[in-house]
C-alpha positions in Angstrom: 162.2 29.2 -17.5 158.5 29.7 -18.0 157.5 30.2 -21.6 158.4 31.5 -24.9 157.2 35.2 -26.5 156.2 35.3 -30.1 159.6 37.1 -30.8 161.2 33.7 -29.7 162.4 35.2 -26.5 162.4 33.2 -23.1 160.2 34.6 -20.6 161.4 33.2 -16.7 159.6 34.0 -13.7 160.5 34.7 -10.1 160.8 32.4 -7.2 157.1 33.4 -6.4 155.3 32.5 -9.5 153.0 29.7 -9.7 155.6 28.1 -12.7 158.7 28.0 -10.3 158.6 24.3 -9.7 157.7 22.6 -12.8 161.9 23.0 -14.6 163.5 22.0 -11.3 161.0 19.5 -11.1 161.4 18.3 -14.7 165.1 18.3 -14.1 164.4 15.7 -11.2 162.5 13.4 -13.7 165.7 13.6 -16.4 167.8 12.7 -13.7 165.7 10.0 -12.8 165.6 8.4 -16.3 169.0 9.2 -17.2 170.8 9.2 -13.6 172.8 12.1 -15.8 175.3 13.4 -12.4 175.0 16.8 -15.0 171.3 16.9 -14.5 171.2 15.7 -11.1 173.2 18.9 -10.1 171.2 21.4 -11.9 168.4 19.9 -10.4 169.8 20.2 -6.6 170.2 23.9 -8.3 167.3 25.1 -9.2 165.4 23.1 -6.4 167.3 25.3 -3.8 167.0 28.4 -5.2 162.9 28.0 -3.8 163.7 27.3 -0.7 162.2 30.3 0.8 158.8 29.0 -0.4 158.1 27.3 2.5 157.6 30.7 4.6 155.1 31.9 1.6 151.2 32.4 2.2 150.4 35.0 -0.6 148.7 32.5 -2.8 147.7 28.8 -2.8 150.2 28.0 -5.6 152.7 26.6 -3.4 151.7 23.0 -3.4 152.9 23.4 -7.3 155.7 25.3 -6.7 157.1 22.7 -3.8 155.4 19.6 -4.1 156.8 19.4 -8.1 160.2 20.7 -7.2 160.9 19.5 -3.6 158.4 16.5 -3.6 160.5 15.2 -6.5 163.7 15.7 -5.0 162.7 13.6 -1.8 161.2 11.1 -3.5 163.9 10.1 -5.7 166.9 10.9 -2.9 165.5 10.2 0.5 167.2 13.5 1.8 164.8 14.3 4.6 166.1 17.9 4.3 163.9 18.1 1.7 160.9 16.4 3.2 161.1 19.3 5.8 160.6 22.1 3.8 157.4 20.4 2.4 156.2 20.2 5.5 156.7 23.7 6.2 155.3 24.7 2.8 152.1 22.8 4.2 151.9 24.9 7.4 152.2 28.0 5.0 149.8 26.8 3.2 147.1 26.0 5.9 146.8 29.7 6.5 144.6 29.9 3.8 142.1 27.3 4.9 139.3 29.1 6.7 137.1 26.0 8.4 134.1 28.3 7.7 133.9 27.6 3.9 136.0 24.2 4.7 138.1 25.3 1.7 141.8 26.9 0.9 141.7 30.2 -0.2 143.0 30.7 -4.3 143.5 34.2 -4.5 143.3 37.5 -2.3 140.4 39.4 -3.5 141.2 42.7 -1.9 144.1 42.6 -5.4 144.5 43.8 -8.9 141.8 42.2 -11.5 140.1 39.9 -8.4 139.2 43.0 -6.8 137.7 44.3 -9.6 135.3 41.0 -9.5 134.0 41.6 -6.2 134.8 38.5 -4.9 135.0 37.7 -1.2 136.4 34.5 -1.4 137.0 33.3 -4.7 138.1 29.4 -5.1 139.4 28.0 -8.2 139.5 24.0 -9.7 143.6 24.7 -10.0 143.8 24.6 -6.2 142.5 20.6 -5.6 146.6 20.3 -7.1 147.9 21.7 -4.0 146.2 19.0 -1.9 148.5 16.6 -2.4 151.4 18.3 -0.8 148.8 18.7 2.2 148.4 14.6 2.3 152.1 14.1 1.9 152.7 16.7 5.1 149.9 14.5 6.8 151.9 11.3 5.9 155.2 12.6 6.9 154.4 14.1 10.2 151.1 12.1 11.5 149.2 15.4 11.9 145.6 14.6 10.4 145.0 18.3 10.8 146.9 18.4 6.9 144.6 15.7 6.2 141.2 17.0 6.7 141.7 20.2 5.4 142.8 18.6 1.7 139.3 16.3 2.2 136.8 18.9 3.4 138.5 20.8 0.6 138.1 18.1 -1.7 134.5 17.5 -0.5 133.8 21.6 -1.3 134.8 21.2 -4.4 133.2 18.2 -5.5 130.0 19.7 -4.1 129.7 23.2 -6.0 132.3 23.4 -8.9 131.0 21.0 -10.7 128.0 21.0 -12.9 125.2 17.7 -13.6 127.3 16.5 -16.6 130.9 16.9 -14.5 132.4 19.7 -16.3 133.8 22.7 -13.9 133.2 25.7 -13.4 136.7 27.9 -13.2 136.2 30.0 -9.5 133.4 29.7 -7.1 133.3 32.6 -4.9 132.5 32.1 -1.4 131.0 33.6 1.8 133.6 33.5 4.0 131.5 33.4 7.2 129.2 31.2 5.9 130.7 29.5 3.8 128.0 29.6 1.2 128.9 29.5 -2.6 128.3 33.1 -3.8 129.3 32.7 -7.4 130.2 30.0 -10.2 132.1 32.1 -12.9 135.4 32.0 -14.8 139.4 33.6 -15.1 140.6 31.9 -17.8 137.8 30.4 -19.9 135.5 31.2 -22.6 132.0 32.4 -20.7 131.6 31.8 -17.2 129.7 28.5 -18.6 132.4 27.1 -20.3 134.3 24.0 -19.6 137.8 25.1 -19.9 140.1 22.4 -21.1 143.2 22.6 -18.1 140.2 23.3 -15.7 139.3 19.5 -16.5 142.5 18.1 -16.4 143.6 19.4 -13.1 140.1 18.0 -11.8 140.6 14.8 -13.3 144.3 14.3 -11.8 143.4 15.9 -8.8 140.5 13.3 -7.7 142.7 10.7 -8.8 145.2 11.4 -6.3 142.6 12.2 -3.7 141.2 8.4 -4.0 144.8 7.4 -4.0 145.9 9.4 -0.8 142.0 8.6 0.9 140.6 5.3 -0.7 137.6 7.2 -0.1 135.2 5.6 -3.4 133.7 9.0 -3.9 136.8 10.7 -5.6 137.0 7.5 -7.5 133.9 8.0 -9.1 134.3 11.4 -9.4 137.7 11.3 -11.3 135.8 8.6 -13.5 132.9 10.7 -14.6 135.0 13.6 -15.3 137.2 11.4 -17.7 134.0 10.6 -19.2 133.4 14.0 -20.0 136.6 14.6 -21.5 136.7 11.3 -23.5 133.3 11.4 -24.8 133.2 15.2 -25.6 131.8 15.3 -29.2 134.5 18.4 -29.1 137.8 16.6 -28.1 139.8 16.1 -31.6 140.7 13.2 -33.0 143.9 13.4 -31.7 142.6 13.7 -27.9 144.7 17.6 -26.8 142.1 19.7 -26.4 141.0 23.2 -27.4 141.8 25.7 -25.0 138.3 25.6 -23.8 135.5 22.7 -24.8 133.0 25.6 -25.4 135.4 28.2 -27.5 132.7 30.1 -29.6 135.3 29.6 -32.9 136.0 26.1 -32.8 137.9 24.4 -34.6 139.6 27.8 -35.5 140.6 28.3 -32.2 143.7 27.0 -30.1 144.8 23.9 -28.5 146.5 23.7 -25.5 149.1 21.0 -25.5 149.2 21.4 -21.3 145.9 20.4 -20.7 146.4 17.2 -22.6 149.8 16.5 -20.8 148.4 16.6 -17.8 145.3 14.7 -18.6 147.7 12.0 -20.0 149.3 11.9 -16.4 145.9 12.0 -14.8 144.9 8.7 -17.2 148.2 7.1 -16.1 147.5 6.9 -12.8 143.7 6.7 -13.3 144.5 2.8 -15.1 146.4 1.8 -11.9 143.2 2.6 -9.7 140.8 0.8 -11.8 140.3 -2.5 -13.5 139.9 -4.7 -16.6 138.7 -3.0 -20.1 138.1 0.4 -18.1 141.5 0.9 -17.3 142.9 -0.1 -20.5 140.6 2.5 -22.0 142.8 5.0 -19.7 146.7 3.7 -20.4 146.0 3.1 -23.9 144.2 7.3 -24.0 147.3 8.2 -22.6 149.8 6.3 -24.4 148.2 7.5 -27.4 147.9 11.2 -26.3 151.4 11.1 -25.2 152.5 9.9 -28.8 150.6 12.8 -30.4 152.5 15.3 -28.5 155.8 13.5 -29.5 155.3 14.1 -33.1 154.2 17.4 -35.4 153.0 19.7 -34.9 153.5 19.2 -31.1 157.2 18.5 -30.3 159.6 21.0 -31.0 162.4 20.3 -33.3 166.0 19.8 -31.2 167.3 22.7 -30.4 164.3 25.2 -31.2 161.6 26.5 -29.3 164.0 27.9 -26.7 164.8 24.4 -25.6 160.8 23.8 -24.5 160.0 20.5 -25.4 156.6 21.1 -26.3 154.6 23.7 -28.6 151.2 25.0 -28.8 149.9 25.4 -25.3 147.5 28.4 -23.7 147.9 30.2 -20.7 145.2 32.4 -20.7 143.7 33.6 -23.5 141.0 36.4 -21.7 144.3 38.0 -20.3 145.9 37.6 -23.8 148.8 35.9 -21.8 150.8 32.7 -23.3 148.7 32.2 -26.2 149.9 29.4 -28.4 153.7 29.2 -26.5 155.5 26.4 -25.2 154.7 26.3 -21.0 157.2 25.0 -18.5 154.1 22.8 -17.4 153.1 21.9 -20.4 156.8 20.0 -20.6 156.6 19.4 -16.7 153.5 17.3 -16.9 154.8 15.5 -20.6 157.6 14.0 -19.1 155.3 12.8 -16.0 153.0 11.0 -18.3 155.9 9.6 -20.1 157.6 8.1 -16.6 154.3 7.0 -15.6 153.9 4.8 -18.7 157.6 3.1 -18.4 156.7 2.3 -15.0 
């Protein structure tokens, strides 16, 4: 499952689409919370249907794809068959790193609408996620090569995505000889300028988890100022879930997307167990109440509507005129995250 056309038909994906992991990995937080047998099984299901994912190089998408689905699964079972595959996923994976630009390639840009960029390297904020899968296979195995690629990665990123006042841009294209940034534009957001709202939020949870896997202070502070630019932006509504991009020409008659605000209420969940005193109130009590928005109208789907999606209202990509105002399997995948993190 992966969305919902305007027609009300369910639209799935493949094995290889960026999506694949998020409603296995869903599945593994119902079971979790329920210890449902039921779920549990459907969850050992779907989980092993992407098992040849950890042979795949043809994008960077496969820390999602593995880490939310297989990541899950080891860390609430122990099975070491799973742990495994992850590893193996990160070797895939490291075939896109080119120590030149000290960065993981996003996208091939010899393909479809990249090509058409001119890109010769392109780099995009999505792909800090898929470090985490890289520290895990450093964990698990003791190799530190795992390790240095997510931080010089990490370190890339930190040094040419982001602007003075800590939005990102979308891509920065690189030279991959020299590894010089080539240019800072956008895929999915307004103008190339723009601060697109799930841009934000997968900085803001990735540098969260980089300080948690390093302790290195820098992607402390880093995570910190970028949730000061999402708390404080005079354009974040009252109810803190974004519009689809913080610099939308037609705001407020625009969309919001209810997946960028899940995942910055995970983000904030885990960014209140890192910090201290009134600060990291400030972040549980964002999420908390970010969380309860999306659990009421007109957010959360009524039972047994929205083609069982829990949650409504979230954007894909609007320059693509893809998913535009549709429930998204990460959208729910990142909801029930942030509500586990709070329990806990």
């Amino acid at each position: 499952p992966k969305s919902v056309e305007k027609n009300g038909r369910m639209t799935q994906s493949d094995i290889y689409d960026w999506t694949s992991g998020f409603f296995p990995g869903s599945l593994w937080y119902l079971y979790e919370f329920s210890k449902n047998d039921t779920l549990k099984q459907q969850a050992i299901h779907w989980t092993a249907l992407l098992k040849p994912i950890q042979f795949f190089s043809g994008h960077h998408d496969v820390g999602f794809m593995i880490n939310c689905s297989y990541g899950n699964a080891f860390r609430i079972t122990g099975d070491t068959a799973y742990r495994s595959i992850m590893v193996q996923t990160a070797k895939s994976l490291m075939k896109r790193y080119n120590p030149k630009v000290g960065a993981i390639l996003s996208w091939d840009a010899d393909k479809g609408w990249q090509k058409e960029k001119g890109w010769k390297y392109p780099v995009i904020i999505d792909n800090m996620m898929n470090l985490e899968l890289l520290f895990k296979a450093s964990q698990y195995t003791g190799d530190s090569t795992f390790y240095k690629a997510a931080v010089s990665h990490a370190d890339k990123t930190m040094q040419h995505h982001f602007r003075p006042d800590y939005s990102s841009y979308h891509v920065v294209d690189y030279d991959p000889e020299t590894g010089e940034a080539l240019h800072h534009q956008t895929a999915q957001g307004s103008p190339d300028s723009s601060a697109w709202a799930r841009g934000q939020a997968w900085g803001l949870y990735a540098y969260t988890f980089c300080y948690r896997e390093t302790g290195l202070k820098r992607y402390l502070e880093q995570a910190e100022h970028i949730a000061q630019y999402i708390l404080q932006h005079p354009r974040l509504p009252a109810d803190k879930v974004p519009y689809w991009d913080f610099d939308a020409p037609d705001i407020p008659d625009t969309y919001r997307d209810a997946s960028a605000a899940a995942i910055i209420a995970s983000a904030l969940a885990d960014l209140a167990k890192e910090t201290k005193g009134d600060t990291s109130a400030t972040y549980r009590q964002t999420a908390e109440t970010i969380v309860k928005n999306l659990n009421n109208a007109p957010y959360r789907a009524t039972l047994g509507t929205n083609q069982g999606f829990i949650l409504k209202h979230s954007v894909g990509s609007l320059p693509h005129q893809n998913e535009i105002d549709v429930p998204l399997a990460y959208a729910d995948y990142y909801y029930i995250e942030a509500l586990m993190k709070l329990r806990k």
